[in-house]
Every structure is written in C-alpha cells, then in structure tokens.
PDB file of N, H, CA, C and O in Angstrom:
ATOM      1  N   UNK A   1     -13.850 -43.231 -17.742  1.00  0.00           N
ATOM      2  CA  UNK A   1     -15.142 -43.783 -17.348  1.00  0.00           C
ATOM      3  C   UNK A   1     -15.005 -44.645 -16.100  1.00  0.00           C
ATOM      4  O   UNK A   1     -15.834 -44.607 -15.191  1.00  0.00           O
ATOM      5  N   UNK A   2     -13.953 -45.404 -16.092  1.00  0.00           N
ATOM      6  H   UNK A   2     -13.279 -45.435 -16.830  1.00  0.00           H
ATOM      7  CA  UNK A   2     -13.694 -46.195 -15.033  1.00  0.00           C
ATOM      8  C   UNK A   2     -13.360 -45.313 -13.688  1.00  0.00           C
ATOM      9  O   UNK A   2     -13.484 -45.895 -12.610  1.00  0.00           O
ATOM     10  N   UNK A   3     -13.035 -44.239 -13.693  1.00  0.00           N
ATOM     11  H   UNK A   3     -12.935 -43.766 -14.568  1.00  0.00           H
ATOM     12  CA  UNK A   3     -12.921 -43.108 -12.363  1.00  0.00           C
ATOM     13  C   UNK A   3     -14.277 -43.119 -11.754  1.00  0.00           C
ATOM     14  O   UNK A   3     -14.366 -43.205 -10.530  1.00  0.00           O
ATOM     15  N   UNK A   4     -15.411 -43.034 -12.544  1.00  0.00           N
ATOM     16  H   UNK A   4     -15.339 -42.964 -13.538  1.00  0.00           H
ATOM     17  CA  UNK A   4     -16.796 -42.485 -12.078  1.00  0.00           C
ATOM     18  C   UNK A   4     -17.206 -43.704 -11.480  1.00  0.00           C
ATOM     19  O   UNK A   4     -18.220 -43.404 -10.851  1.00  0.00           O
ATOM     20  N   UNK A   5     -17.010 -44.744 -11.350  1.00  0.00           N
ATOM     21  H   UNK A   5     -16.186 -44.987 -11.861  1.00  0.00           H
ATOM     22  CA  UNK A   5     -16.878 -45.825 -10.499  1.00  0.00           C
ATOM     23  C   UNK A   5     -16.418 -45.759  -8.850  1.00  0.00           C
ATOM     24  O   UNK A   5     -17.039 -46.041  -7.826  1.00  0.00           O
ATOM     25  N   UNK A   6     -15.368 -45.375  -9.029  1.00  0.00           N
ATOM     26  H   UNK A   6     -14.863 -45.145  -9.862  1.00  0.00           H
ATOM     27  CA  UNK A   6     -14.583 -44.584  -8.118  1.00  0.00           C
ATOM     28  C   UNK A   6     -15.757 -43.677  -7.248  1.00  0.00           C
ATOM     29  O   UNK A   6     -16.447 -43.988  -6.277  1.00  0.00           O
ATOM     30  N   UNK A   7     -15.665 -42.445  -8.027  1.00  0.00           N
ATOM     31  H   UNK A   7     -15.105 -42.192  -8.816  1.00  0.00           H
ATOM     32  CA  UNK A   7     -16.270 -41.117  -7.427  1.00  0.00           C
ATOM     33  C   UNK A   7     -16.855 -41.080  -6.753  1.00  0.00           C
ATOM     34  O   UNK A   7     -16.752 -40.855  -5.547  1.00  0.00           O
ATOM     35  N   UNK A   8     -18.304 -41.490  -7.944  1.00  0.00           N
ATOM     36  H   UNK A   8     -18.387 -41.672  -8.923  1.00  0.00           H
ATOM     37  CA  UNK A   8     -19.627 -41.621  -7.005  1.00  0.00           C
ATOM     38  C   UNK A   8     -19.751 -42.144  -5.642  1.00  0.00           C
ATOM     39  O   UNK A   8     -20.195 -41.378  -4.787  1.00  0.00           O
ATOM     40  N   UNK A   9     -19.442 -43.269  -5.335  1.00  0.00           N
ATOM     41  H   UNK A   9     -19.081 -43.891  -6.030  1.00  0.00           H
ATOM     42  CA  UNK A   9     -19.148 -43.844  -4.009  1.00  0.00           C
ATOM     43  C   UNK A   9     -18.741 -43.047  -2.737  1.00  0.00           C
ATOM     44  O   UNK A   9     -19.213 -42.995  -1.602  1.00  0.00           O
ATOM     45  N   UNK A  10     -17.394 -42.277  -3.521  1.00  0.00           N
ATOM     46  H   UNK A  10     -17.010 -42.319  -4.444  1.00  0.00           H
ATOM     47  CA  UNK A  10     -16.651 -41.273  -2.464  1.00  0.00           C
ATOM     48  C   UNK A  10     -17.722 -40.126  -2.364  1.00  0.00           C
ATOM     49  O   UNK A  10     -18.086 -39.661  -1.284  1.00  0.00           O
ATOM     50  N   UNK A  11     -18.233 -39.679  -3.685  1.00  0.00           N
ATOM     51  H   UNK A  11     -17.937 -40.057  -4.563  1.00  0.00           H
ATOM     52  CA  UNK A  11     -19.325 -38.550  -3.290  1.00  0.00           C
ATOM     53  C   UNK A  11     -20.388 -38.791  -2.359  1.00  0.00           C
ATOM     54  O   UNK A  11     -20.765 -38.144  -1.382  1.00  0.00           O
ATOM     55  N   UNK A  12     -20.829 -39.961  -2.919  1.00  0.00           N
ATOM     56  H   UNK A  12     -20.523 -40.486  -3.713  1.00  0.00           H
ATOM     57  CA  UNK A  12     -21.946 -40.036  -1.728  1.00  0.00           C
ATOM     58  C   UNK A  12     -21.901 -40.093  -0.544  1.00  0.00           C
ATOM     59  O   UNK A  12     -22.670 -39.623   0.295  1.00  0.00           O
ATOM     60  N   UNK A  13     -20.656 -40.889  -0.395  1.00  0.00           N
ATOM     61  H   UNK A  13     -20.031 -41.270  -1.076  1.00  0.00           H
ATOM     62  CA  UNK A  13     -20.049 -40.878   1.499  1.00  0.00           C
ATOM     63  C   UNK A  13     -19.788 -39.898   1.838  1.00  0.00           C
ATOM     64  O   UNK A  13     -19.842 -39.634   3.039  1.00  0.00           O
ATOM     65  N   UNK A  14     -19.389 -38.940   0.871  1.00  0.00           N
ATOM     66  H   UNK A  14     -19.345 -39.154  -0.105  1.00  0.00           H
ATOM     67  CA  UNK A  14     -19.280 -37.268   1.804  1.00  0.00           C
ATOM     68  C   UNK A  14     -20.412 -36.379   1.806  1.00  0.00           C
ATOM     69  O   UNK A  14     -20.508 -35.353   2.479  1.00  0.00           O
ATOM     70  N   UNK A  15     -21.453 -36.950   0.825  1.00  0.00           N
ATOM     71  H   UNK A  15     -21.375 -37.784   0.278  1.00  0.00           H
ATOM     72  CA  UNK A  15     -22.853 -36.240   1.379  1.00  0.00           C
ATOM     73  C   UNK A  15     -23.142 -36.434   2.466  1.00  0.00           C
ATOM     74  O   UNK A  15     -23.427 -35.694   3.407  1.00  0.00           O
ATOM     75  N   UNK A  16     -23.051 -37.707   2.312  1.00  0.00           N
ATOM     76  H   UNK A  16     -22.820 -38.309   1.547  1.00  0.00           H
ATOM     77  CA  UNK A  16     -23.504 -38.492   3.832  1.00  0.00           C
ATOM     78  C   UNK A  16     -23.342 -37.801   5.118  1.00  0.00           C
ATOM     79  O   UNK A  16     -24.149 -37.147   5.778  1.00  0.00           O
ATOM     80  N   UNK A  17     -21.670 -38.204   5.392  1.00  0.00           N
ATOM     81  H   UNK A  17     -21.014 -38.735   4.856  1.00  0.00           H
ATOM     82  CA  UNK A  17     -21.231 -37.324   6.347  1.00  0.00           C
ATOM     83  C   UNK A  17     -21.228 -35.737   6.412  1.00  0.00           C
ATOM     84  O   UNK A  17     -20.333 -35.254   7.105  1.00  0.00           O
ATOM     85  N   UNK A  18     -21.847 -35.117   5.970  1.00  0.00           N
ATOM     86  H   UNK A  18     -22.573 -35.510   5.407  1.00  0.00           H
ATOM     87  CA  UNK A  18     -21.833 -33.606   5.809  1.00  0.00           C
ATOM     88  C   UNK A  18     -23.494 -33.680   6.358  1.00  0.00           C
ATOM     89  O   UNK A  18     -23.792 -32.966   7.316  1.00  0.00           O
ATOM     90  N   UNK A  19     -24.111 -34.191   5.990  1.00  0.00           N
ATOM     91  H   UNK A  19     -23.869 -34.771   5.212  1.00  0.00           H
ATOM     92  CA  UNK A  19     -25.887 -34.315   5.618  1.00  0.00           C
ATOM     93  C   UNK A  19     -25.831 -34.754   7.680  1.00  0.00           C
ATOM     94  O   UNK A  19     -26.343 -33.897   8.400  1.00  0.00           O
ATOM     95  N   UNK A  20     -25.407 -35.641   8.170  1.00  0.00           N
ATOM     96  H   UNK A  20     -24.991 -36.338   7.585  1.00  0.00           H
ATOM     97  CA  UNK A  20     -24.770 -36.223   9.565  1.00  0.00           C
ATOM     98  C   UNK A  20     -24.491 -35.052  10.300  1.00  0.00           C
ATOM     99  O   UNK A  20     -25.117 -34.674  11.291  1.00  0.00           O
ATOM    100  N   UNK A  21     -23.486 -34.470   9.752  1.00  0.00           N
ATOM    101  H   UNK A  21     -22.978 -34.776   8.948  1.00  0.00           H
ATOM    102  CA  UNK A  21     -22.960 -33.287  10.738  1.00  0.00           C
ATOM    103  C   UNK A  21     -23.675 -32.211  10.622  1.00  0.00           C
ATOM    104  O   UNK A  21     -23.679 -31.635  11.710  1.00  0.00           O
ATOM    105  N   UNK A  22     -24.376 -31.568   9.721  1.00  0.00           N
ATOM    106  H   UNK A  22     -24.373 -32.035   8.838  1.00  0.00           H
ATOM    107  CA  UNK A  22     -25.585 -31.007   9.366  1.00  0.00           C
ATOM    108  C   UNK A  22     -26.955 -31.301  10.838  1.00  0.00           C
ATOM    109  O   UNK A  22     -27.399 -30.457  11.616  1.00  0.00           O
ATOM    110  N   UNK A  23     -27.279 -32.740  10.746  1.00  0.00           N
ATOM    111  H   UNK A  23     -26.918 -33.426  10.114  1.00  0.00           H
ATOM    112  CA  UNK A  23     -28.282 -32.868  11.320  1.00  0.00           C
ATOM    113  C   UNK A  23     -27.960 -32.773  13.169  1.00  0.00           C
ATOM    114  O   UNK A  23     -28.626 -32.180  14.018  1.00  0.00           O
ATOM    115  N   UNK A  24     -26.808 -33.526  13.324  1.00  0.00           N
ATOM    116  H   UNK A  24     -26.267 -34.008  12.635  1.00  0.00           H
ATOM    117  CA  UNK A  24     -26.375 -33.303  14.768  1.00  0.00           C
ATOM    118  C   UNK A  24     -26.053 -31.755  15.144  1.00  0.00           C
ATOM    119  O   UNK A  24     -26.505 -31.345  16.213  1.00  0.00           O
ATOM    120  N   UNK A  25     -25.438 -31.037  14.477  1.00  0.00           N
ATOM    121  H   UNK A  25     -25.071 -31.370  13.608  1.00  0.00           H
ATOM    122  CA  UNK A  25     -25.516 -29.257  14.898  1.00  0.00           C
ATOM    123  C   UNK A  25     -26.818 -28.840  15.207  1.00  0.00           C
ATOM    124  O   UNK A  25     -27.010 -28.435  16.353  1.00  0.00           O
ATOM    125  N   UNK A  26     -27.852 -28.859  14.325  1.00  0.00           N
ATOM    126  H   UNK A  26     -27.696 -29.188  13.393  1.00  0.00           H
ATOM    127  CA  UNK A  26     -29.189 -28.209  14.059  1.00  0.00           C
ATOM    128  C   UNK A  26     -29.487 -28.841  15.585  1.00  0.00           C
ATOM    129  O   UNK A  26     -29.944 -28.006  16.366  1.00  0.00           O
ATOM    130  N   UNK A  27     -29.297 -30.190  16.127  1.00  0.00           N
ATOM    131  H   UNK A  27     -28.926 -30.869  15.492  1.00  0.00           H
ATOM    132  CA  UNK A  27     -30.145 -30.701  16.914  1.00  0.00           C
ATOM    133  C   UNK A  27     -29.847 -30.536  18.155  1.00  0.00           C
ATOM    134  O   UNK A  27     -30.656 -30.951  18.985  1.00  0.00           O
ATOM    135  N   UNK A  28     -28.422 -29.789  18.675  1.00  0.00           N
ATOM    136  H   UNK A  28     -27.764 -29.452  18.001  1.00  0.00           H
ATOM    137  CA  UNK A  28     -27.695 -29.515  18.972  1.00  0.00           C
ATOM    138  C   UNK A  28     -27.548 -28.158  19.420  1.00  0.00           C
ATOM    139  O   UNK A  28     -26.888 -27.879  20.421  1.00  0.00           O
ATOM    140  N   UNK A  29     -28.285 -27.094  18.539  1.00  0.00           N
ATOM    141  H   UNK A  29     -28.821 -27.321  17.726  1.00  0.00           H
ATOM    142  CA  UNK A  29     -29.178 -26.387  19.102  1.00  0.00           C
ATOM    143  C   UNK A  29     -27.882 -25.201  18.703  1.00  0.00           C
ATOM    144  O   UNK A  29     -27.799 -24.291  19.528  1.00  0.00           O
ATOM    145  N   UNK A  30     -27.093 -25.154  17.772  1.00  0.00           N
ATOM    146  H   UNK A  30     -27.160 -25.893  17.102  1.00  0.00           H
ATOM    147  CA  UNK A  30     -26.006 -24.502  17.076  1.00  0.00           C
ATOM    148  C   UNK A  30     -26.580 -22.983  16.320  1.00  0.00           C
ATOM    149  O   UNK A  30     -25.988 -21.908  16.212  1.00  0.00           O
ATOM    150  N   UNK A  31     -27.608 -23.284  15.981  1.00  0.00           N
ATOM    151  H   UNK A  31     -28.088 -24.156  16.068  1.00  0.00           H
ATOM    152  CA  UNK A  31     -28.219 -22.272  15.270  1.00  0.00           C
ATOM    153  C   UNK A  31     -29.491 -21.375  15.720  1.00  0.00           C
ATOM    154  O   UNK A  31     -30.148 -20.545  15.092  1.00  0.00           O
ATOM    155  N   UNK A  32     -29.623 -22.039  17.548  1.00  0.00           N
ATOM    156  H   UNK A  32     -29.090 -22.713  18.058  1.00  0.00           H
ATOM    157  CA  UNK A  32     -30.971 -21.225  17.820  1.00  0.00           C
ATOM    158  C   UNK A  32     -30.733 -20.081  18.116  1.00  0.00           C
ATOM    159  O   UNK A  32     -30.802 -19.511  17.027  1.00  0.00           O
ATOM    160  N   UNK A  33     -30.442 -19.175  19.020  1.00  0.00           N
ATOM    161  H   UNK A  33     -30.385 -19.638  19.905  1.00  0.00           H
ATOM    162  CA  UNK A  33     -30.103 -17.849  19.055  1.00  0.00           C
ATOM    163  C   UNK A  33     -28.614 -17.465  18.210  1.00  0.00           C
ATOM    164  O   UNK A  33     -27.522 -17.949  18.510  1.00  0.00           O
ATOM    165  N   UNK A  34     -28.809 -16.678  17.311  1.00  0.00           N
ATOM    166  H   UNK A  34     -29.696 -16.286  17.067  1.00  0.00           H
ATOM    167  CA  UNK A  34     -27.772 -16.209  16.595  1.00  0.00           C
ATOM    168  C   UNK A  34     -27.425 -14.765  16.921  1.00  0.00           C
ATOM    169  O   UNK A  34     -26.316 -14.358  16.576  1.00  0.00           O
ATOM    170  N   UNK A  35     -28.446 -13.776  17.686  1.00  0.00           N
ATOM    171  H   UNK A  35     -29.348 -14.106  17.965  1.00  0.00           H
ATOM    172  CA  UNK A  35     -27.789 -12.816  18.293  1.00  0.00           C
ATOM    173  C   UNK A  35     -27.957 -12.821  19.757  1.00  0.00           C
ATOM    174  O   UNK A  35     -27.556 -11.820  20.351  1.00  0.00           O
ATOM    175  N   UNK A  36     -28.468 -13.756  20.419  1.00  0.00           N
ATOM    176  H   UNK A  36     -28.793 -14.569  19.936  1.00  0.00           H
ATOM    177  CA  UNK A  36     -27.814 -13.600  22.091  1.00  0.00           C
ATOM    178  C   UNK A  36     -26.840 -13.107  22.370  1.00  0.00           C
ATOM    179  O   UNK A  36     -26.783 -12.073  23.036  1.00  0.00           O
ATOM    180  N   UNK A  37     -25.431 -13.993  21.738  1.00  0.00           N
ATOM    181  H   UNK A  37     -25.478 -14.832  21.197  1.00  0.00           H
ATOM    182  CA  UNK A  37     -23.984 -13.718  22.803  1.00  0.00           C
ATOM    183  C   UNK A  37     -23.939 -12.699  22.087  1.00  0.00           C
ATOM    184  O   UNK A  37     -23.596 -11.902  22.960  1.00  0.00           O
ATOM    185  N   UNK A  38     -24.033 -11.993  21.013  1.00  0.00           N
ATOM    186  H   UNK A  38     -24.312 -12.641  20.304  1.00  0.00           H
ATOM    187  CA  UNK A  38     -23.712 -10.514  20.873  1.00  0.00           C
ATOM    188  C   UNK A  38     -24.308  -9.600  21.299  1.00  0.00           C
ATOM    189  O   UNK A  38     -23.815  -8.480  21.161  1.00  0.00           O
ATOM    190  N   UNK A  39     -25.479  -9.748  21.914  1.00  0.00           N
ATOM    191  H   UNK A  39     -25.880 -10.658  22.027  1.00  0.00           H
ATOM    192  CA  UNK A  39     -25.596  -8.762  22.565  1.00  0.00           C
ATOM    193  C   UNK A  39     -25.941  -8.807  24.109  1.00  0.00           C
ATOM    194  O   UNK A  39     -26.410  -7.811  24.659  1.00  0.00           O
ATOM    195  N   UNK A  40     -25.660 -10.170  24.905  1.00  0.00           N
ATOM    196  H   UNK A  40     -25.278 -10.979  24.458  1.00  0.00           H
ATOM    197  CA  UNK A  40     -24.790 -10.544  25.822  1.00  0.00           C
ATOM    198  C   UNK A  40     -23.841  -9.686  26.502  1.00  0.00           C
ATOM    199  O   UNK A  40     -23.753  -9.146  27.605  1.00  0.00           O
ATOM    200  N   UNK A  41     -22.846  -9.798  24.936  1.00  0.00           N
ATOM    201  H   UNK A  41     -22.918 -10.237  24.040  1.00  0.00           H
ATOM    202  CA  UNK A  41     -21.768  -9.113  25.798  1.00  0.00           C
ATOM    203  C   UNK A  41     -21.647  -8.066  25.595  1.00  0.00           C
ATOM    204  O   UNK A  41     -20.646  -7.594  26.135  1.00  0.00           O
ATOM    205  N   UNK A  42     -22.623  -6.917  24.635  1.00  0.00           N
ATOM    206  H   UNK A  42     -23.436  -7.300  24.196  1.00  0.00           H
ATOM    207  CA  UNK A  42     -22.454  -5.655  25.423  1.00  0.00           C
ATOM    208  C   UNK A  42     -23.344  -5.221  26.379  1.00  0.00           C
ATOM    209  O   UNK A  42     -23.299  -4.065  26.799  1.00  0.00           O
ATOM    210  N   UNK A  43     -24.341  -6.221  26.857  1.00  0.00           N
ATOM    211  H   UNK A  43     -24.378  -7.160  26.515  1.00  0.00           H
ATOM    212  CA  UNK A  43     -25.123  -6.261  28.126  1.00  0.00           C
ATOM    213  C   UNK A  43     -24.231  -6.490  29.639  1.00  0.00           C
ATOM    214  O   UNK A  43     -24.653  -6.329  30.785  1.00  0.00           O
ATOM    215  N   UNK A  44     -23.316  -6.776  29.333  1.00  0.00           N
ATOM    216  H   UNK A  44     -22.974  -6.906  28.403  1.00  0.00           H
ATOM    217  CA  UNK A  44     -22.683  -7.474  30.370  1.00  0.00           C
ATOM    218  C   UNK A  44     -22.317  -6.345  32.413  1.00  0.00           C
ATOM    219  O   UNK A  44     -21.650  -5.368  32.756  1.00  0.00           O
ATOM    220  N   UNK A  45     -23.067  -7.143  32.967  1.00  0.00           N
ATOM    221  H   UNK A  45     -23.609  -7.936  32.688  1.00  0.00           H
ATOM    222  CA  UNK A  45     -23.070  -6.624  34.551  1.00  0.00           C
ATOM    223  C   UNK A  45     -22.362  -6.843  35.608  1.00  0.00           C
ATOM    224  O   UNK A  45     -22.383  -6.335  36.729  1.00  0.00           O
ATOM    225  N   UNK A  46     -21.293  -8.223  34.805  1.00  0.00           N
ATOM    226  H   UNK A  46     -21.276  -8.636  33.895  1.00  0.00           H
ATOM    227  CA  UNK A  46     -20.597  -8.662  36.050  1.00  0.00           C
ATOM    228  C   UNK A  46     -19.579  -7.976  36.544  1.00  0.00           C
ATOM    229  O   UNK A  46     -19.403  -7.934  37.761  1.00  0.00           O
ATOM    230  N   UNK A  47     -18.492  -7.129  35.391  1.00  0.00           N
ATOM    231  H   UNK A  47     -18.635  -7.163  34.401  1.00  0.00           H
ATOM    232  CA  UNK A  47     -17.598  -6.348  35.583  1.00  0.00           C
ATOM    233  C   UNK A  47     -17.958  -4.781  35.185  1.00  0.00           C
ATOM    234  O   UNK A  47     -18.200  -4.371  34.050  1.00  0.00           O
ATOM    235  N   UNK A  48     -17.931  -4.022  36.394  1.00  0.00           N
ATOM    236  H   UNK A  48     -17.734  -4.355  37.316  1.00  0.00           H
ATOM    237  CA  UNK A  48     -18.341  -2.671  36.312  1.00  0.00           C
ATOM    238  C   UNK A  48     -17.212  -1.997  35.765  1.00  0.00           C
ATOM    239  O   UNK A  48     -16.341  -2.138  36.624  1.00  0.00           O
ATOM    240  N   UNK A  49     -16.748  -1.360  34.839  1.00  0.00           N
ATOM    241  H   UNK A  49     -17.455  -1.245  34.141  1.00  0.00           H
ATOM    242  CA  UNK A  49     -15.640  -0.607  34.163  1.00  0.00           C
ATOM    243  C   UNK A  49     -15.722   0.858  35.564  1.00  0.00           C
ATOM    244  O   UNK A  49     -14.751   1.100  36.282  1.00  0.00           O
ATOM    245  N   UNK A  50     -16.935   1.557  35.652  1.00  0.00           N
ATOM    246  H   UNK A  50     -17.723   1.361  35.069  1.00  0.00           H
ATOM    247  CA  UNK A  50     -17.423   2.495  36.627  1.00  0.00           C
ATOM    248  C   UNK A  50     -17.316   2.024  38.124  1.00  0.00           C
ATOM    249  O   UNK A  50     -18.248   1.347  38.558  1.00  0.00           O
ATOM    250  N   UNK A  51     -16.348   2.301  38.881  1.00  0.00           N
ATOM    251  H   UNK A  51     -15.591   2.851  38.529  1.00  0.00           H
ATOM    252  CA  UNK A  51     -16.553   1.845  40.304  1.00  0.00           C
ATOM    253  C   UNK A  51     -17.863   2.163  40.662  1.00  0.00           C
ATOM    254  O   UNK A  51     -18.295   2.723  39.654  1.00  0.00           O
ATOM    255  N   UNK A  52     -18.822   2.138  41.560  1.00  0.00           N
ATOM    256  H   UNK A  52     -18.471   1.683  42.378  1.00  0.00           H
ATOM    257  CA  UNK A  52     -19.498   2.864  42.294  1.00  0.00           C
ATOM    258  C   UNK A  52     -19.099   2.899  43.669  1.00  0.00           C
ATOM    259  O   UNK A  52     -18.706   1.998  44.410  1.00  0.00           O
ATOM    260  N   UNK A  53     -19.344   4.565  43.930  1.00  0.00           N
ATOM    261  H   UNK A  53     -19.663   5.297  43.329  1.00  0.00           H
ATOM    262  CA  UNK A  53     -18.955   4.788  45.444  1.00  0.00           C
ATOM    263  C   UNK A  53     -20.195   4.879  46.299  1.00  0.00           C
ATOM    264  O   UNK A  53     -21.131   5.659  46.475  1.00  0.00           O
ATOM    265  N   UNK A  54     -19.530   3.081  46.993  1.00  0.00           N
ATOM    266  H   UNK A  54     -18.770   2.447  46.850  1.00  0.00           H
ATOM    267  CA  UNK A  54     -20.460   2.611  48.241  1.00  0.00           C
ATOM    268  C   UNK A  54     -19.782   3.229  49.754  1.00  0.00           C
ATOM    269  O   UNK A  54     -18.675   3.275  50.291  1.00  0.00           O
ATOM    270  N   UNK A  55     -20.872   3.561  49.981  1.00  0.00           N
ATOM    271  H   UNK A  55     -21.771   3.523  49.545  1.00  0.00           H
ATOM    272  CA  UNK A  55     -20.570   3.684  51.448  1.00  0.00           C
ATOM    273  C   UNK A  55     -19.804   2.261  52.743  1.00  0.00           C
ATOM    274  O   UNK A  55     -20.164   1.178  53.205  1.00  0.00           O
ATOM    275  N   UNK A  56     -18.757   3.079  52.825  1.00  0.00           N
ATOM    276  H   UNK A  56     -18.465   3.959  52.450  1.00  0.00           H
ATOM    277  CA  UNK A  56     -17.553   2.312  53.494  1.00  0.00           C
ATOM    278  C   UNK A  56     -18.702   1.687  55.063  1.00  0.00           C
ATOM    279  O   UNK A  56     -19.582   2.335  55.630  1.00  0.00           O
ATOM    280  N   UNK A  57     -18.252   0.335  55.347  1.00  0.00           N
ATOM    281  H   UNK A  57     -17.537  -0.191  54.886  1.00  0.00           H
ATOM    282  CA  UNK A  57     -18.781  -0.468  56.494  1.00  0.00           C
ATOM    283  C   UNK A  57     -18.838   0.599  57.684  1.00  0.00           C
ATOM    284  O   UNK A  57     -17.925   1.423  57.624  1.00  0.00           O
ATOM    285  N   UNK A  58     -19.630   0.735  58.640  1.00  0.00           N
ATOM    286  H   UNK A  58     -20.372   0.066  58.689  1.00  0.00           H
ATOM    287  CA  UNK A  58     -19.410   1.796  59.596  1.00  0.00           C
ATOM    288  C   UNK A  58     -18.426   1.199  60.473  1.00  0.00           C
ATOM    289  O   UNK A  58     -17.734   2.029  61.063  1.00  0.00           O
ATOM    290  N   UNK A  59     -18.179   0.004  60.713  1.00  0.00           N
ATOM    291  H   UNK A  59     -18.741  -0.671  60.233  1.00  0.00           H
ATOM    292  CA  UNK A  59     -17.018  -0.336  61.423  1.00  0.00           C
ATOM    293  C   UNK A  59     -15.420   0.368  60.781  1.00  0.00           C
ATOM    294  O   UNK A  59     -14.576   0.999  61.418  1.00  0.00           O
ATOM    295  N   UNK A  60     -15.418   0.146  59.947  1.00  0.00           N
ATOM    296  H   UNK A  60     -16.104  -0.366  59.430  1.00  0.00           H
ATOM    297  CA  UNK A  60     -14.024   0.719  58.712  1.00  0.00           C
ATOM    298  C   UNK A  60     -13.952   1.911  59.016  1.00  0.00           C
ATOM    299  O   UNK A  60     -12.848   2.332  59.363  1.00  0.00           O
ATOM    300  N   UNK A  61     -15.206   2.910  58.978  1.00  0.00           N
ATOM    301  H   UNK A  61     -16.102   2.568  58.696  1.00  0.00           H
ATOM    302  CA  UNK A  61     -15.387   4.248  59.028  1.00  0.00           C
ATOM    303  C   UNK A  61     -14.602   4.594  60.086  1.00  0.00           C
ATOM    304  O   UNK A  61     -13.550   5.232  60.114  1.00  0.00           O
ATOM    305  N   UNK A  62     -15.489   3.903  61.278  1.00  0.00           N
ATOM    306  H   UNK A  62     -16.344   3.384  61.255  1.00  0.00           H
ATOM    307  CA  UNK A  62     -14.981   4.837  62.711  1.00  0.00           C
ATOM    308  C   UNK A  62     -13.549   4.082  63.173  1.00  0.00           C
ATOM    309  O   UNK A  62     -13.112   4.474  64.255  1.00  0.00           O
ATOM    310  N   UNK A  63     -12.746   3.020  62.466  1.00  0.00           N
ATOM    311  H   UNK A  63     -13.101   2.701  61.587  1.00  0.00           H
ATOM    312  CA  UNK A  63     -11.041   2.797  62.451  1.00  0.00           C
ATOM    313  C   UNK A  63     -10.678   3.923  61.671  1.00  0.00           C
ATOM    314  O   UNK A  63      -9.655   4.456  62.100  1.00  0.00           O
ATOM    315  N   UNK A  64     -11.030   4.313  60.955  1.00  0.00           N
ATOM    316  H   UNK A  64     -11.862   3.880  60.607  1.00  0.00           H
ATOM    317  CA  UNK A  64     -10.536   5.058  59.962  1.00  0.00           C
ATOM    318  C   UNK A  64     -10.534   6.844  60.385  1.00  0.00           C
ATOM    319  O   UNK A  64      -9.745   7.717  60.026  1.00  0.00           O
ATOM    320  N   UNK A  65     -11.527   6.915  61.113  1.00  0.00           N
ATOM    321  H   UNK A  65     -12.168   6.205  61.405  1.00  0.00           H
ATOM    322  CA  UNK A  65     -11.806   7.953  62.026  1.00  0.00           C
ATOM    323  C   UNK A  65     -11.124   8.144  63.024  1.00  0.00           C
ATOM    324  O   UNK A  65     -10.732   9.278  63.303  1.00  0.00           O
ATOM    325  N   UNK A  66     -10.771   6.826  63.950  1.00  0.00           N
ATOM    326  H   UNK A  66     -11.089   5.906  63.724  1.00  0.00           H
ATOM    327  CA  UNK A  66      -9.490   6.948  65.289  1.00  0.00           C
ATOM    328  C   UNK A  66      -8.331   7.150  64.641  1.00  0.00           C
ATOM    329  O   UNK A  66      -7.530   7.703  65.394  1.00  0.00           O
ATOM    330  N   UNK A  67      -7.971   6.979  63.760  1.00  0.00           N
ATOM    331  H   UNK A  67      -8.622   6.529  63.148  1.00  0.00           H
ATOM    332  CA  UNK A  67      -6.438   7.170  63.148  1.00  0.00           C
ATOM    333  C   UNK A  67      -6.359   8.191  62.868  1.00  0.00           C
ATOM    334  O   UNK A  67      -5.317   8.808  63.087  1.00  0.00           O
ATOM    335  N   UNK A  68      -7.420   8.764  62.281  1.00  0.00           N
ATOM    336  H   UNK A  68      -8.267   8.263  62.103  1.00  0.00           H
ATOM    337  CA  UNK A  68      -7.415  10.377  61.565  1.00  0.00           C
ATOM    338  C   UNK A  68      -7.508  11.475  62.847  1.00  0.00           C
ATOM    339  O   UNK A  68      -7.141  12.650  62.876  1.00  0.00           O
ATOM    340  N   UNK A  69      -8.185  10.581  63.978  1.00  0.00           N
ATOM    341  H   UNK A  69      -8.483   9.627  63.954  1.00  0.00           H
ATOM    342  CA  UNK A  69      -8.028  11.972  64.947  1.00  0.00           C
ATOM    343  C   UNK A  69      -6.726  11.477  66.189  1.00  0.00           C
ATOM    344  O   UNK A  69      -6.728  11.837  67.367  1.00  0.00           O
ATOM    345  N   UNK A  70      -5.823  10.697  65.615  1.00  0.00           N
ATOM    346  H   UNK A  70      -5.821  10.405  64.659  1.00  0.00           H
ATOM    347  CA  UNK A  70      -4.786   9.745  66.961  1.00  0.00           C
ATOM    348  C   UNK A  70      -3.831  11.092  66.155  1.00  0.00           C
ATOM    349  O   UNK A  70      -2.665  11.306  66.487  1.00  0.00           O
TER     350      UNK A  70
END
C-alpha cells in the first residue's frame, strides 16, 4: 500500500510529460500532411534519371565542327 504513494506521483508526472510532448508536436505541425513527402518523392524533378538531348550551344557546335573538318 505504501508503493501507491510512490506511483501515483510518478504516474502522473509521466502523463504530464507525454500529454507536453503530445501538445508541442501537434503544434508543431508533425501531423499535418502525412502523405506529402511520399509522394514528393516519387514526384521528384530535380534529378532526371533520363538525360534529355538538348541541343549543344552553337558556339560548341561549330568548335566541334572545325576539328571534325581540320
């Protein structure tokens, strides 16, 4: 009986702090989009896996042209 003296105290301080860390996440903004970054990242544009073939600078071209006909 003399433990539950004890306990309670410790229980409640860890509601506490749980109930705390609870409220700072939520506010915190932890839980507003839950599927953005997943589908983020199979949206993703910055790295092309596919080169695309751009047309070479016309300066590059016609160096590239004197060498091919030197």
């Amino acid at each position: 009986m003399d433990a539950l003296y004890l306990l309670i105290p410790i229980a409640l301080g860890v509601m506490i702090v749980v109930v705390i860390a609870f409220i700072y996440t939520v506010k915190s903004g932890q839980y507003d989009d839950l599927e953005g970054p997943a589908h983020r990242i199979l949206m993703d544009d910055d790295d092309p896996r596919i080169p695309s073939k751009q047309p070479e600078s016309p300066a590059k071209a016609v160096e590239e042209g004197k060498e091919k006909n030197v």
